[in-house]
N, C-alpha and C positions, 0 to 999 in steps of 0.2 A: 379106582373110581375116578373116573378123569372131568375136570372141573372144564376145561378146556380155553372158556371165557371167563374174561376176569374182571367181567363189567356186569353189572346187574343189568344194567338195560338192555346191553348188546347181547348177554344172554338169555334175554328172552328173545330178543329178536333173531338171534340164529341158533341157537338151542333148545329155545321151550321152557320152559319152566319157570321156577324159582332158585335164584343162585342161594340165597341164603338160605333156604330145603334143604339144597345138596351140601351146603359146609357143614350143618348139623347133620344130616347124614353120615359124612366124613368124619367128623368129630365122634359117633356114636361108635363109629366102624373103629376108628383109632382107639377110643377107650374099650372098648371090648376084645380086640386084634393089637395089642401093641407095637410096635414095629413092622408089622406086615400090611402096612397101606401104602401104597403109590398112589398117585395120582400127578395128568399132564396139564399144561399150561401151554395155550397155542401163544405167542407172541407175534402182534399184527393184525388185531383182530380188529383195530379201532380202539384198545385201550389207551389209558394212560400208564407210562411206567409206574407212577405211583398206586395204579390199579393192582398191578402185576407185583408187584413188590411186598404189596398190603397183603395180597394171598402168599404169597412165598413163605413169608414171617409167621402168620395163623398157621400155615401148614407145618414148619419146622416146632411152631412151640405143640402141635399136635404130636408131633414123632412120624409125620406123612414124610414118605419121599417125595417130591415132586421132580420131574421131568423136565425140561423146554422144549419147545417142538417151534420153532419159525413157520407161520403160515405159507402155507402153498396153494397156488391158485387152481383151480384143476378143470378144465375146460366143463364144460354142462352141465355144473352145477351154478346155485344163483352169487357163487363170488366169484367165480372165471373172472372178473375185472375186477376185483379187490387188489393192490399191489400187494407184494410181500413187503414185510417190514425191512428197513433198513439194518445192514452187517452191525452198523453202528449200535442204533438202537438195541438190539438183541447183544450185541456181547456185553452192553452196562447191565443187563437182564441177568447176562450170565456172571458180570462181576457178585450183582446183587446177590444171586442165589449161595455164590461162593463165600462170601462174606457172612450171610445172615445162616446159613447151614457148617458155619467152621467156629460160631458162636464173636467172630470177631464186631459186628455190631448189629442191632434190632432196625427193622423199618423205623419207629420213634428218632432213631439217631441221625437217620437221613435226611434231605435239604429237597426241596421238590419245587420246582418253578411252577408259575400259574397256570400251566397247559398240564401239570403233572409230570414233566421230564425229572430225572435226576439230575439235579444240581452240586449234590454234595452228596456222596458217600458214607460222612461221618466217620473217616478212617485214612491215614496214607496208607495202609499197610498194603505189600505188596501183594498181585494177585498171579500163583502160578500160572502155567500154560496150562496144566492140567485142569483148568477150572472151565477150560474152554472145549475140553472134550463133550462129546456125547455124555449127559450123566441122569441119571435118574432110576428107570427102571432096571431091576437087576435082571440078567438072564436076556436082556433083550436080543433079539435074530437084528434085526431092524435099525440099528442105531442114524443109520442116513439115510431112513426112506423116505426123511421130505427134503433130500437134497438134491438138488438137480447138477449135472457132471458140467454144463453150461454156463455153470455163475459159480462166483466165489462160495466156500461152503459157510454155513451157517456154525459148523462145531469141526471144529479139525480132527484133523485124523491122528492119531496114536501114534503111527512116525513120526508125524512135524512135531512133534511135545519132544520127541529122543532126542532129536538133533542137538 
């Protein structure tokens, strides 16, 4: 059940709805389906990390897998000039999820500047390489299909982690 947006506003503005509908939905779906909920999170949509984060945390204490997918701009549609999110941004996304899904610390524990960046982690601990693969849905065909062969990748490849 993919959340996708992780801003109330921004997802009414580019997905319609109610965000807080679909978390109870998720929520409903989790307690009935335990362990067999996925759900994605586009990263770059206009949130704040600490948007992104806040869902991550409700998702893990749900028992949701969640996903990261880095925004991609896709020509004629109405974000073709939306930038994608900075490498940067998205891999403290991907620390965040590795952290708060490994039970090492809660959103509550994290530090969030006035723009909602992450500031503190609330953790030195260290973060493998493996936290930066592809992760979320299981079985997935797809793992870099928002990655383009032309720019650094958003989630490394399964080699570079062996090295």
């Amino acid at each position: 059940i993919s959340i996708d947006v992780a801003n109330e506003s921004l997802f009414r503005k580019i997905r319609g709805g109610d965000l807080r509908r679909l978390l109870k939905l998720i929520e409903q779906a989790a307690e009935r389906f335990p362990g067999r909920i996925t759900t994605h999170l586009i990263v770059g949509l206009g949130e704040s990390e600490e948007d992104l984060v806040r869902i991550l945390q409700a998702m893990k204490d749900l028992g949701v897998l969640t996903a990261l997918f880095a925004f991609t701009p896709v020509k004629g549609t109405k974000l073709q000039n939306h930038p994608p999110p900075s490498v940067s941004k998205y891999r403290r996304i991907q620390m965040a999820r590795y952290y708060i899904y490994k039970g090492i610390v809660r959103y509550e524990d994290m530090r969030f500047d006035e723009n909602g960046n992450i500031k503190d982690f609330g953790t030195d601990a260290p973060v493998p390489l493996s936290a930066f693969l592809p992760g979320g849905c299981p079985h997935c065909t797809r793992p870099f299909y928002t990655e383009r062969p032309s720019r650094i990748h958003y989630n490394l490849q399964p080699w570079e982690v062996k090295r």
